[in-house]
N, C-alpha and C positions, 0 to 999 in steps of 0.2 A: 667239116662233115665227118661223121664218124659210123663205122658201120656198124649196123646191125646183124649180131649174129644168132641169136635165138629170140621168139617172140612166145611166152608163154600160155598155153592153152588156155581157151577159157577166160583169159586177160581182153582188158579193154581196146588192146591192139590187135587182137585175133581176129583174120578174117582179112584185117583191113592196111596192115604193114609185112613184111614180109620178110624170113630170114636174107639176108645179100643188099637188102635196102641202105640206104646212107639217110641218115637222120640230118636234116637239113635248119627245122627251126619250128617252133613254136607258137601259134600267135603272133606268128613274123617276126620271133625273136632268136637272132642265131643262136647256136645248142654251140659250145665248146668244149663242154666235161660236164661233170658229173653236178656240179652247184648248177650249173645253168639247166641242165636237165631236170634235177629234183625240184629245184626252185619253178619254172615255168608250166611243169607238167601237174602243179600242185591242183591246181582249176578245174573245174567239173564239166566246161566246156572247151574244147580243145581242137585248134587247126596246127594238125602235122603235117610237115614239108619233110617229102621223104623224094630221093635220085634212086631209082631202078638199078641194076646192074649196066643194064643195057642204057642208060643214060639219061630213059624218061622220068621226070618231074609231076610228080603228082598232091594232092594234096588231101588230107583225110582228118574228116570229120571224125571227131572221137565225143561221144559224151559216158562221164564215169561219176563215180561218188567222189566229193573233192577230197582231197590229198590218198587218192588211191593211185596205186602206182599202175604206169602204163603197161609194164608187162615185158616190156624189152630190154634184151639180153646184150650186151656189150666184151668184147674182146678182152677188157682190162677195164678195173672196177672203178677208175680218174678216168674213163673215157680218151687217157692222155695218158702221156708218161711222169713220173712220179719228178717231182723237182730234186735234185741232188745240194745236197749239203754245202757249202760254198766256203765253210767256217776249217780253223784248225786249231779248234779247244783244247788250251794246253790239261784237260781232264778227260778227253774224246774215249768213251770205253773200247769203241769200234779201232780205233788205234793200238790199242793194247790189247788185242787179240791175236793169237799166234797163229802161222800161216798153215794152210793146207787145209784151211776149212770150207764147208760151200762156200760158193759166190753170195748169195742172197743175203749172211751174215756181216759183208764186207759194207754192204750197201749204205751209203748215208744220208735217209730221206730229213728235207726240211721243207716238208711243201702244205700252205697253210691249208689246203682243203684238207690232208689229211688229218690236220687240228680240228677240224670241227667234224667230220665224220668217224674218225676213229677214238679222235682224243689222244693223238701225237702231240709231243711239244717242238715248239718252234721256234728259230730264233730271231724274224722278220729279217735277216739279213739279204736276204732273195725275193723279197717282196719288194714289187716295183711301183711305181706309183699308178700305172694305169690301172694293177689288180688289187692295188689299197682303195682306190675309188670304187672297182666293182665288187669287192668283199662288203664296203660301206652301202655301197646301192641295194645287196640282195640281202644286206641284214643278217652275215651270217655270224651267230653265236652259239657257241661260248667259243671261243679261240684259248688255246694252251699255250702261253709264251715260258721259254727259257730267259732269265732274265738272268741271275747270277748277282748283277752289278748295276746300279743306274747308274756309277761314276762314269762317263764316257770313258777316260782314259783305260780306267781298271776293266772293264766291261770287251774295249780295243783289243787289250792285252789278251785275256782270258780266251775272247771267241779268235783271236788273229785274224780280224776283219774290221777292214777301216770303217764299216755302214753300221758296226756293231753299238758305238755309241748314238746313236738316234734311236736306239730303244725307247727309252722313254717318250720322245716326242712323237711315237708312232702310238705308244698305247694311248698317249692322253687324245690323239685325233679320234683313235677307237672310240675310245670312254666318249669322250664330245658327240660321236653320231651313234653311241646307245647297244656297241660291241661287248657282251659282255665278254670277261676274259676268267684266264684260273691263271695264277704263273707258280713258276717253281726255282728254286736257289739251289745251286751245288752248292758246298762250300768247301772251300780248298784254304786247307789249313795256312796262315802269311798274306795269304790273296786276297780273298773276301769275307774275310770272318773278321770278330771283333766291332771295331766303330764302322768298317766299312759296310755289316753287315745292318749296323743299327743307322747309318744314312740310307742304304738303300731299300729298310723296311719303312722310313721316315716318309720317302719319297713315294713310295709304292700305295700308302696308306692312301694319301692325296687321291687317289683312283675311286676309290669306293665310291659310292655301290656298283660301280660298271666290274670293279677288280673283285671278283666274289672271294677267294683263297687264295694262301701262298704256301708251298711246302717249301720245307728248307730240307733238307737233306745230306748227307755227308756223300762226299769222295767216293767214288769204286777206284780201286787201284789191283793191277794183277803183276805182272812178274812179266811181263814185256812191255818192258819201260825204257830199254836201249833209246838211246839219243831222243828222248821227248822231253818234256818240261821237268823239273826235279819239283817231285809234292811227296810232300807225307800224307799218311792214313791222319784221319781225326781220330787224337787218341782218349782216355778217359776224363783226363783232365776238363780239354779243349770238348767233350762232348758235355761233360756238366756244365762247363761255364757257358755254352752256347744256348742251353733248354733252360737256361737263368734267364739267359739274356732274349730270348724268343718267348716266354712264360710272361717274363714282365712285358715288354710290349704288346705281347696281344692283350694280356690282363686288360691295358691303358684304353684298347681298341671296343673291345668288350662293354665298360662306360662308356664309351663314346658311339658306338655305332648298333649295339646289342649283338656283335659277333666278334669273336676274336682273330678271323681273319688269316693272321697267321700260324703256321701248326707245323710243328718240328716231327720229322719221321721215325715211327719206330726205332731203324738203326740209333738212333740219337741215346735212346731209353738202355737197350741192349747194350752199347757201349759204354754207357755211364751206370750203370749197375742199378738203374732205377726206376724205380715201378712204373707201369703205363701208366698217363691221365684215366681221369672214370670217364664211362662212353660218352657224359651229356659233354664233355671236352671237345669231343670232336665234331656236334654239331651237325650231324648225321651223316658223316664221314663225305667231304665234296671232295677228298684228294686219295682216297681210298688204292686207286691203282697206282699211285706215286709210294706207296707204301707208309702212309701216314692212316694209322688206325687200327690198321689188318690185322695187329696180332692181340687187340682192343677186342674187334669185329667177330672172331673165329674163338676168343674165351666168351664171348656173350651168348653165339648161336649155340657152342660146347654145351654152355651150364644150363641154357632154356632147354635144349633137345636134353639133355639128362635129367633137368627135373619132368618133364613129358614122358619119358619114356616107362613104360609100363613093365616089362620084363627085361630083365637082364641074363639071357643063355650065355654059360661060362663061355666065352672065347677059347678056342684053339691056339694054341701061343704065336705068338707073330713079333716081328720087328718093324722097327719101323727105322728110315735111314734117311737125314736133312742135315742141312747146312749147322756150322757150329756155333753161330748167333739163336737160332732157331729151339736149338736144343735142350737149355734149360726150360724154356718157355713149356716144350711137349712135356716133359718130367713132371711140371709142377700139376698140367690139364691131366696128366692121366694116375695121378696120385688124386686128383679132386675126384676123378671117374671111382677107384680103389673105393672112396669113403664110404659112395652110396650102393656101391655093387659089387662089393667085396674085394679079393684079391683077382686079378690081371695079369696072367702070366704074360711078359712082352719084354724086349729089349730096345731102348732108343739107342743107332748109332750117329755121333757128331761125325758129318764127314768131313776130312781134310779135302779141302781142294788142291791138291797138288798140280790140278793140269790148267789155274788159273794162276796158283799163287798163294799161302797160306794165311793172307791178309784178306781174301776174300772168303766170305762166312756167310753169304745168303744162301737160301737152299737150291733159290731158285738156276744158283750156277753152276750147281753139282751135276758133276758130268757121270755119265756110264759107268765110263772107266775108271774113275775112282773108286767108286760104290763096288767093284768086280776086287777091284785089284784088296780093298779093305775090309770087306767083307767075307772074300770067298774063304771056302773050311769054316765058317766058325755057325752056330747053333744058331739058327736064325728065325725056328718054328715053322707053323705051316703057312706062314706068306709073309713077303717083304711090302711095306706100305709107305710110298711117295708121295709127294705132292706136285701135282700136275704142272706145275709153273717149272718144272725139272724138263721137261719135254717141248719139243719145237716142231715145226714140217706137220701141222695137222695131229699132234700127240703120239707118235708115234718113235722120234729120233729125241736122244739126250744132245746134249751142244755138241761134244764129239761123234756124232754120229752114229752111236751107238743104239739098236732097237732095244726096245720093249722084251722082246723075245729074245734077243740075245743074250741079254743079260738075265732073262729070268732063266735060261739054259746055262747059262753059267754057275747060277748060286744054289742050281738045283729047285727053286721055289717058285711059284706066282709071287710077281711083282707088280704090284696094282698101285697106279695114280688116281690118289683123291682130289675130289675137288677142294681146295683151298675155301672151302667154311666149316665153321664147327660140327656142323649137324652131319656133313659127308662124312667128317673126320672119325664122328659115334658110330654112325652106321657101319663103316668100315671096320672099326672095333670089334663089331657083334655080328657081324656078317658070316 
């Protein structure tokens, strides 16, 4: 039973459930979290079993529009507590984070409801058999797995969990009762890459159509690495031979199935000096927030919102400050910007991450303090322009904890986070 702490006005449960109430079950089906609640409450006619404070049992007729929501407010949004990590990935990012930062960044959820509601990946390792039958019973799709490896052994090693190699045979029960899935591959330079990586796209294939995509993605590595597994950065070499080796089999996948299935991320492109795929590549981006397409995605919405736009008022000079993978990329959009709407007074700064590590080069990991410490004194115009994947805690904290405000009080300037697509990116331009 779980309690009920707010019942929304005007909802289908107003009137007739009551904040303090305890949610007891549905159509006399127990409620346990958040699946069983979405899942049974979906029905246009409805008996709720609800326990009073005071300890009476009642039951209430609800009739709504089907798949409208009942209106009731819960403690925590799993109804439950989030399932904790069980694994010790010798590439864990949550591991190589330096101490003294919130609790909540420490955290290592691996819990499948939050794969299907958020779009978390997961590594079935904590998945029990009695929640593998009722995930199969409520039909819940799409499921995000961390796969890495189908080789049991390699797969062992990598997550250091002996349940680790049953991956496979847990997706193929999925696929068999009609689960669909996304999965996604680190690759760790010696570990999983090479032939191990073209067994375990080999294996993965077998899935389709229940297996809709697979990112493959490279390594994060920071500078708190003390006694963990020894890996290297995927360097350029190892990032072109790998978009060979992931280009040709999807190519093969492509005849065969009319999708390519699998899709190597951004970083892959950046690291190997080579131009993104064209958009119809990616198929209308299924792995978009794994970071495969985005920088595809955000030059597409760029040049459509530039050819739309109708006037271009000179900009006020500004900067803009991102990661150092990131950086060519904005040079080359806002030189496309220059062609159609003259000169653009602005300055792009590559940040160093020094408070992760100088091998880390996403933007989204540039902290406050960096940006303060490399930027302050220098001629920055009349606003500094981020992109919001720099922010955490509701958009307001960088990962060192550093505000919005603080830092726009330090560099002297407004400091404004765009949203991460092309068209926020123009407007902020001309704003």
């Amino acid at each position: 039973m779980t309690e009920i702490v707010s019942v929304a006005p005007a909802s289908p449960a107003a009137g007739k459930i009551e904040p303090g109430d305890l949610l007891v079950s549905i159509n006399g089906t127990p409620i346990v979290d958040v699946l069983d609640y979405q899942f049974h409450s979906y029905d246009a006619d409805l008996t709720v079993a609800v326990k009073s404070p005071g300890g009476r049992w009642r039951l209430c007729s609800i009739q709504k529009h089907e798949g409208e929501d009942l209106g009731l407010g819960f403690d925590s949004y799993l109804m439950d507590k989030s399932r904790p990590c069980q694994n010790r990935c010798i590439f864990c990012f949550i591991d190589q984070l330096p101490q003294g930062l919130r609790e909540t960044l420490y955290f290592k959820d691996d819990d499948i409801r939050l794969s299907f509601l958020t779009g978390n990946y997961i590594s079935l390792t904590n998945l029990t058999e009695a929640e593998l039958h009722r995930i199969i019973g409520l039909k819940i799709s799409p499921i995000n797995i961390s796969v890495h490896a189908t080789d049991p052994h390699i797969r062992t090693m990598m997550l250091g969990n002996l349940r680790a190699g049953q991956c496979l045979d847990v997706m193929k029960r999925l696929g068999a009762a009609g689960i669909s899935m996304n999965a996604q591959i680190v690759l760790c330079p010696g570990v999983n890459d090479g032939a191990i990586l073209s067994g375990t796209m080999a294996d993965l294939e077998t899935l389709y159509p229940q297996l809709q995509s697979v990112s493959i993605v490279p390594v994060g590595l920071t500078r708190y690495r003390e006694r963990l597994y020894p890996l290297a950065s995927v360097d350029q070499g190892l990032a072109h031979v790998t978009i060979d080796r992931v280009e040709e089999f999807a190519a093969s996948c492509l005849l065969k199935y009319g999708t390519r299935l699998f899709f190597c991320g951004d970083e892959f492109y950046l690291k190997a000096g080579r131009p993104l795929p064209a958009e119809d590549a990616y198929e209308g981006y299924p792995q978009l927030e794994n970071g495969v397409g985005l920088l595809r995605s955000f030059r597409t919405e760029f040049e459509e919102a530039l050819e739309e736009r109708k006037n271009f008022p000179s900009p006020a000079p500004f900067s803009i400050a991102t990661g150092a993978s990131a950086a060519p990329f904005l040079t080359d959009l806002l030189a496309t910007a220059a062609e159609k709407c003259g000169k653009i007074d602005h300055s792009i700064h590559s940040v160093r991450n020094d408070f992760l590590g100088p091998s880390v080069t996403v933007a989204g990991l540039v902290t406050g303090g960096d940006i303060r410490a490399q930027l302050a004194g220098l001629d920055l115009g009349a606003k500094l322009l981020i992109p919001k994947t720099m922010l955490r805690h509701g958009g307001e904290l960088f990962l060192d904890d550093m505000t919005i405000t603080a830092l726009s009080e330090a560099l002297g300037i407004p400091v404004i986070p765009v949203d991460v697509d092309g068209k926020s990116f123009l407007d902020a331009i001309f704003s």
